[in-house]
C-alpha positions in Angstrom: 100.5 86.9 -167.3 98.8 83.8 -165.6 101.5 81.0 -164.7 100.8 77.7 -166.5 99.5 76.2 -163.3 96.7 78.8 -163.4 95.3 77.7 -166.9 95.0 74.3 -166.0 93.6 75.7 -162.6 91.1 77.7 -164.4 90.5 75.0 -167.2 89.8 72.5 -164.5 87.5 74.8 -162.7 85.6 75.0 -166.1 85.3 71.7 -166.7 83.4 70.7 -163.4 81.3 73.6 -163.9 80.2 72.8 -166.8 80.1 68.5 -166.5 79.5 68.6 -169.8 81.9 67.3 -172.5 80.3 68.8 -175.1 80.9 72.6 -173.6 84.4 72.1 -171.9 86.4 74.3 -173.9 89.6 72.3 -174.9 91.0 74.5 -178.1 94.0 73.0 -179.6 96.7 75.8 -178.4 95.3 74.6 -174.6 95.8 70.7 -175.1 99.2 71.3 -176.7 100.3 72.7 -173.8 98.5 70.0 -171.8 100.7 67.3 -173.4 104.2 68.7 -173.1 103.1 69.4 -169.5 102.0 66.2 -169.0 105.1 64.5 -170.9 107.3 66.3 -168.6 105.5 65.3 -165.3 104.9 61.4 -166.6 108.4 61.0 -167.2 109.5 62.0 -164.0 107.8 58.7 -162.5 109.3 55.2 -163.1 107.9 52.6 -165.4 106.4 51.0 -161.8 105.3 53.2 -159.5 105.3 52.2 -155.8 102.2 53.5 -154.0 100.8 53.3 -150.4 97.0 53.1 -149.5 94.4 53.9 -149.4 93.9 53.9 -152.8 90.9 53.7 -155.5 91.5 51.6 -158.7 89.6 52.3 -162.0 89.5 50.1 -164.6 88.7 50.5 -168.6 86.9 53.7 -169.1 87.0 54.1 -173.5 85.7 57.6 -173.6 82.3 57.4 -171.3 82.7 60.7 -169.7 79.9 60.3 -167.5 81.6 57.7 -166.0 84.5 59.4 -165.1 82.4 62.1 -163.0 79.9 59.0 -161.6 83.4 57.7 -160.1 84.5 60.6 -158.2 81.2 61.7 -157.3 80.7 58.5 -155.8 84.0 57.9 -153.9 85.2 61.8 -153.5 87.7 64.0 -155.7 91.5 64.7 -154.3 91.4 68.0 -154.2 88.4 68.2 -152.2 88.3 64.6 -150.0 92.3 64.1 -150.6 91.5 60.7 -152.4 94.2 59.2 -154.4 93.1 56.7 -157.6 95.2 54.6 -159.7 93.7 54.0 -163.5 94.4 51.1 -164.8 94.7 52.8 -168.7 92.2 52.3 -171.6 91.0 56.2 -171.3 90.4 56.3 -175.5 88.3 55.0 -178.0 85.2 53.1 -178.3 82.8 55.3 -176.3 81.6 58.8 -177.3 84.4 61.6 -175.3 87.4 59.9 -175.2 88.9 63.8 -175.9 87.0 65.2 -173.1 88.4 62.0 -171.0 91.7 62.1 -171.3 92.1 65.9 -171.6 90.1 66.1 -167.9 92.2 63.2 -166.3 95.5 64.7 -167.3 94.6 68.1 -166.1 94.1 66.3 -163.0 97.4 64.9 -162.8 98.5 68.0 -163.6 97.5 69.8 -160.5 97.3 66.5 -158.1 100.5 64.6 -159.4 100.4 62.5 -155.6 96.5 62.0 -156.3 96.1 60.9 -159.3 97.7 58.1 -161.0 97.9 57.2 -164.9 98.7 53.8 -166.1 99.2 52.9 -170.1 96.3 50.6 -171.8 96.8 48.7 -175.0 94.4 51.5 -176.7 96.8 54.3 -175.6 99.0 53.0 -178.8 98.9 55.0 -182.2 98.1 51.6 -183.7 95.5 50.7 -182.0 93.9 54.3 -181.1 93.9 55.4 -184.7 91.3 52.3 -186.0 88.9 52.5 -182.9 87.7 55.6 -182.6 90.0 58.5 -181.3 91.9 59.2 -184.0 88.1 60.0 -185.8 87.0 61.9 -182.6 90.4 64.2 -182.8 89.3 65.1 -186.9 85.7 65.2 -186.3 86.6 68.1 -182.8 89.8 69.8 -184.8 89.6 69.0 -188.5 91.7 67.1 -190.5 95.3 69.0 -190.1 95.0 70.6 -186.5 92.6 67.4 -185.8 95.5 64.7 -187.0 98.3 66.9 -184.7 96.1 66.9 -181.7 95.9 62.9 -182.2 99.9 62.8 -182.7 100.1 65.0 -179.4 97.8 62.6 -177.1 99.9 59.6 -178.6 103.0 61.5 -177.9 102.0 61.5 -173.8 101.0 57.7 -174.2 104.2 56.9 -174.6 105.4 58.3 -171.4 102.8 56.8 -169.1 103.9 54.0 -166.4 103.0 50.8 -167.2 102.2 49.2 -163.6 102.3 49.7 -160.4 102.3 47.9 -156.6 100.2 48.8 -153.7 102.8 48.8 -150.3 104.5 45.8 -152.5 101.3 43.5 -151.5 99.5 44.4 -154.5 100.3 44.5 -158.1 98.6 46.3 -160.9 98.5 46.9 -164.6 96.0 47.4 -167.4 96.5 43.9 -169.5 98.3 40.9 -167.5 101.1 38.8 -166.4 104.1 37.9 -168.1 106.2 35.0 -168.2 109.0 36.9 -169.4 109.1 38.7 -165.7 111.8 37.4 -163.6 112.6 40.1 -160.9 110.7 43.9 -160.0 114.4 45.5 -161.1 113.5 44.9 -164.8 111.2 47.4 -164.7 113.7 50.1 -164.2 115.4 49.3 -167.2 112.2 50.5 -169.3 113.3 53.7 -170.7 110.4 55.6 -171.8 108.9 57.4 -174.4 108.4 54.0 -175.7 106.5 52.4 -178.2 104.6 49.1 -177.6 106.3 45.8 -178.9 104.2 42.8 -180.1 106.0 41.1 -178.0 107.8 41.0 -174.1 106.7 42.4 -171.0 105.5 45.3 -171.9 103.4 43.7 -174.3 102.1 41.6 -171.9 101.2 43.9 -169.4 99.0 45.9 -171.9 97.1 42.5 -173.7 97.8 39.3 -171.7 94.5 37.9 -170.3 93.7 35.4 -167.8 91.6 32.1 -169.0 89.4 29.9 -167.3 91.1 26.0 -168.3 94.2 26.9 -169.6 97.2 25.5 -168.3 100.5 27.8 -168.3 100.5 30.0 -171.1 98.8 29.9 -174.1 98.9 32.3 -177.8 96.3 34.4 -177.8 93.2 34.6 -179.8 94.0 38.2 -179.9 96.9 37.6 -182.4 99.5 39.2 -179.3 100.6 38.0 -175.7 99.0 35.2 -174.2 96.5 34.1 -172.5 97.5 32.0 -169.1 95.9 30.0 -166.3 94.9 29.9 -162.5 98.1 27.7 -161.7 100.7 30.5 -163.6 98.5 33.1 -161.1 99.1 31.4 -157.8 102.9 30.9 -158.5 103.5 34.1 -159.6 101.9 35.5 -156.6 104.1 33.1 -154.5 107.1 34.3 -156.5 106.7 37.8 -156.3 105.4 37.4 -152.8 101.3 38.9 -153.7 98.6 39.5 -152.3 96.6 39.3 -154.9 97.1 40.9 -158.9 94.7 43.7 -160.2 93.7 44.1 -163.7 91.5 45.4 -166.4 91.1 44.9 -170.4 88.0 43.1 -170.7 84.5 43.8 -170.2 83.2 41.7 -166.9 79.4 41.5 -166.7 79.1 42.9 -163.2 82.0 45.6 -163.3 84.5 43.3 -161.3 85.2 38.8 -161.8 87.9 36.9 -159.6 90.6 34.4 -160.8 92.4 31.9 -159.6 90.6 31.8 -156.4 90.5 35.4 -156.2 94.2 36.2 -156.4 93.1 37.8 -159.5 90.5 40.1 -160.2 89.4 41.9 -163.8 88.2 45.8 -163.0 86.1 47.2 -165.7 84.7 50.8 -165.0 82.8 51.7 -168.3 79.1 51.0 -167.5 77.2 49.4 -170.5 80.1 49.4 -172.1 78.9 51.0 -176.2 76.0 51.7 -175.6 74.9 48.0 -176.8 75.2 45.7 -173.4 73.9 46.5 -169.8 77.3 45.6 -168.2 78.1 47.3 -164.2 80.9 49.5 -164.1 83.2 49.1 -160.8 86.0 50.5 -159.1 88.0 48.7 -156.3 88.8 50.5 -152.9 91.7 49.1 -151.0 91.9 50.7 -147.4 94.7 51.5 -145.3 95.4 47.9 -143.9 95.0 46.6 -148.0 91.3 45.2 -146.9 89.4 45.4 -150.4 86.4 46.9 -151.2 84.2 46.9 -154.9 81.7 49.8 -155.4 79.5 49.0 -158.6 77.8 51.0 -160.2 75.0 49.7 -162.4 73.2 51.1 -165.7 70.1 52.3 -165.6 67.1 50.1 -166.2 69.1 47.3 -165.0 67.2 45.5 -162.3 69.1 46.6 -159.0 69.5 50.1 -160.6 69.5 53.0 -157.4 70.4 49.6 -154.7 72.8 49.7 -152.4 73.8 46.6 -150.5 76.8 44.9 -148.9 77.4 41.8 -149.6 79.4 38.9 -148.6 81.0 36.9 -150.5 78.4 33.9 -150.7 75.6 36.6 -151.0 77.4 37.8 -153.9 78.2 33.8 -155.8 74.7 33.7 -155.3 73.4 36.7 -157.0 76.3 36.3 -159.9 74.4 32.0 -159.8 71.1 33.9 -160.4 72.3 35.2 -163.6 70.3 34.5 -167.0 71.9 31.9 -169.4 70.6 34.1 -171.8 72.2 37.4 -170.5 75.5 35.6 -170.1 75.1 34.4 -173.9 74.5 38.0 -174.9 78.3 38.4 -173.4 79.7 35.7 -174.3 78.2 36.7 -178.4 79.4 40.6 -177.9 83.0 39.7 -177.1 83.1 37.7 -179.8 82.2 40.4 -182.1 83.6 43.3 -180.4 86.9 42.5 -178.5 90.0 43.9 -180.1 92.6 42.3 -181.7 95.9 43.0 -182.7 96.0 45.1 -186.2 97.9 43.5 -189.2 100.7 46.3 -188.4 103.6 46.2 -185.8 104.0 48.7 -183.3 106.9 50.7 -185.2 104.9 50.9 -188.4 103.5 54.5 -189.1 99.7 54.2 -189.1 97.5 55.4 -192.0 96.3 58.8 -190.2 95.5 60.5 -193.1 93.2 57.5 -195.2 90.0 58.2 -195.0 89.4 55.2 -192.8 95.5 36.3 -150.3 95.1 36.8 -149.1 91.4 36.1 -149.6 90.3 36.8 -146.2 91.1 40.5 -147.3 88.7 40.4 -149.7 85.3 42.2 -149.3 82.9 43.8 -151.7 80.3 46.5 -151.4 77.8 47.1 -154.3 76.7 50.5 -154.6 74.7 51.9 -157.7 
């Protein structure tokens, strides 16, 4: 009788055989077991995990498989280069395999626990999951009853990830944004997980606030949750806490990766053309032993420095991002508008409809690689 570390041995084999999410073989007996493993190894970890470099950072992914192979194709796989990568959450909805996604990178933790690194996004909440996307994917895959338990399953292991984490205590990280409502690193061991996600509080925060450019202090957001805060809130915070610099994700940035507050802040987005409907880069951040940082970007194809790799300095790149079309940033400006989630007209304790039909700067360095 194979042990349980041998399924997901032999699962995992399967999947990068195949690279295909349409022929990895994820019945619904397998991914049950999948979550309570999964639940059991998440909970071990604390709310903030403390991690040393080097270390690679991934940002929003929503479901584009080919993504999440580009990635570690590109900057190696744990168990064959011993890499280690934090994601910063959003693994579901939006794009077309957010099954195939989330079933692959937990099977990864599974095996590599030390290497791989799972933080919560606002979309790994039963409220938010069940209107864009995954919740449709789960029925479409299983069918309506084994499809809705499969969806109740995943949600069950989202509310055991950890919700941030700090790189040798220099550098923090989470999937949304600051809060004002931190006042010391020891709250966060007073988060006692499973949890839901309030609309309102730290934890909200770190899964929906979002810098803005002009703001002063904090501000409501236009999402209907959290806020939105500005450059000055950044800098003291990172004086507070005693930061290098704060690393994020939650909204799409045109070339995979955009500073704040004089780059003590930077937004990571890792989905390349992010629906299917805009020609966005997709980037992850590389921060070496000694914390020096790193972008490698990878760019969709047919864009106009598709297949280049350069490296940059950091006046190279304000150049190439001055370069950029008013027109193309319009077309961003116009999709976000459109696209970007908000909060639903439900709170976070509310049983969803499931069943309707419905620093220091100097340290700072980027590389651009396609």
């Amino acid at each position: 009788m194979p042990s349980n570390r041998d399924r997901f041995v032999k699962a995992f084999s399967g999947f990068n055989a195949v690279k295909d999410p349409n022929r990895m073989e994820m019945p619904k007996e397998f991914v049950r077991e999948l979550c309570l493993r999964a639940r059991e190894q998440l909970l071990r970890e604390p709310a903030m995990l403390e991690l040393q470099p080097p270390v690679i950072i991934v940002g929003d992914l929503h479901g584009v498989f080919r993504d999440v192979l580009m990635i570690f194709d590109q900057n190696g796989y744990p168990h064959v280069d011993g890499k280690q990568y934090l994601f910063l959450g959003d693994y579901v909805d939006r794009g077309p395999y957010s099954i195939a996604t989330i079933v692959y990178l937990l099977t990864y933790k599974l095996l590599y626990p030390d290497k791989i690194h799972l933080l919560r996004g606002n979309h790994e909440a039963r409220y938010i999951n069940v209107q864009y996307g995954f919740y449709a994917e789960c029925i479409q895959k299983y069918g309506m009853g084994d499809g809705t338990a499969v969806w109740e399953l995943f949600n069950t292991v989202f509310n055991c990830l950890p919700l941030c984490a700090r790189i040798q205590k220099r550098i923090f990280c989470m999937h949304g944004g600051i809060s004002q409502h931190q006042t010391a690193w020891e709250q966060f061991s007073k988060i006692h997980r499973p949890c839901l996600i309030p609309d309102f509080g730290i934890l909200c925060d770190l899964l929906w606030a979002d810098p803005h450019p002009g703001v002063v202090g904090f501000k409501h957001s236009p999402r209907g949750v959290s806020f939105v805060f500005g450059e000055h809130v950044v800098t003291e915070f990172c004086r507070k806490f005693d930061l290098d610099l704060i690393v994020r994700a939650h909204q799409v940035v045109l070339d995979g990766y955009e500073f704040f507050a004089s780059r003590r802040m930077v937004t990571i987005f890792s989905a390349s053309n992010y629906c299917g409907t805009f020609d966005n880069a997709g980037a992850v951040l590389l921060v070496s032993d000694d914390l020096k940082c790193s972008f490698a970007v990878r760019r969709p194809e047919g864009h106009r420095t598709y297949g280049v790799e350069t490296k940059s300095t950091l006046q190279e790149i304000q150049s190439l991002h001055a370069e950029r079309s008013k027109e193309g940033k319009l077309k961003l400006k116009k999709f976000l508008e459109k696209g970007e989630e908000r909060m639903p007209p439900v709170s976070a304790s509310e049983q969803p409809a499931a069943d309707k039909k419905t620093p220091k700067s100097q340290r700072v360095t980027e590389e651009k690689s396609n």
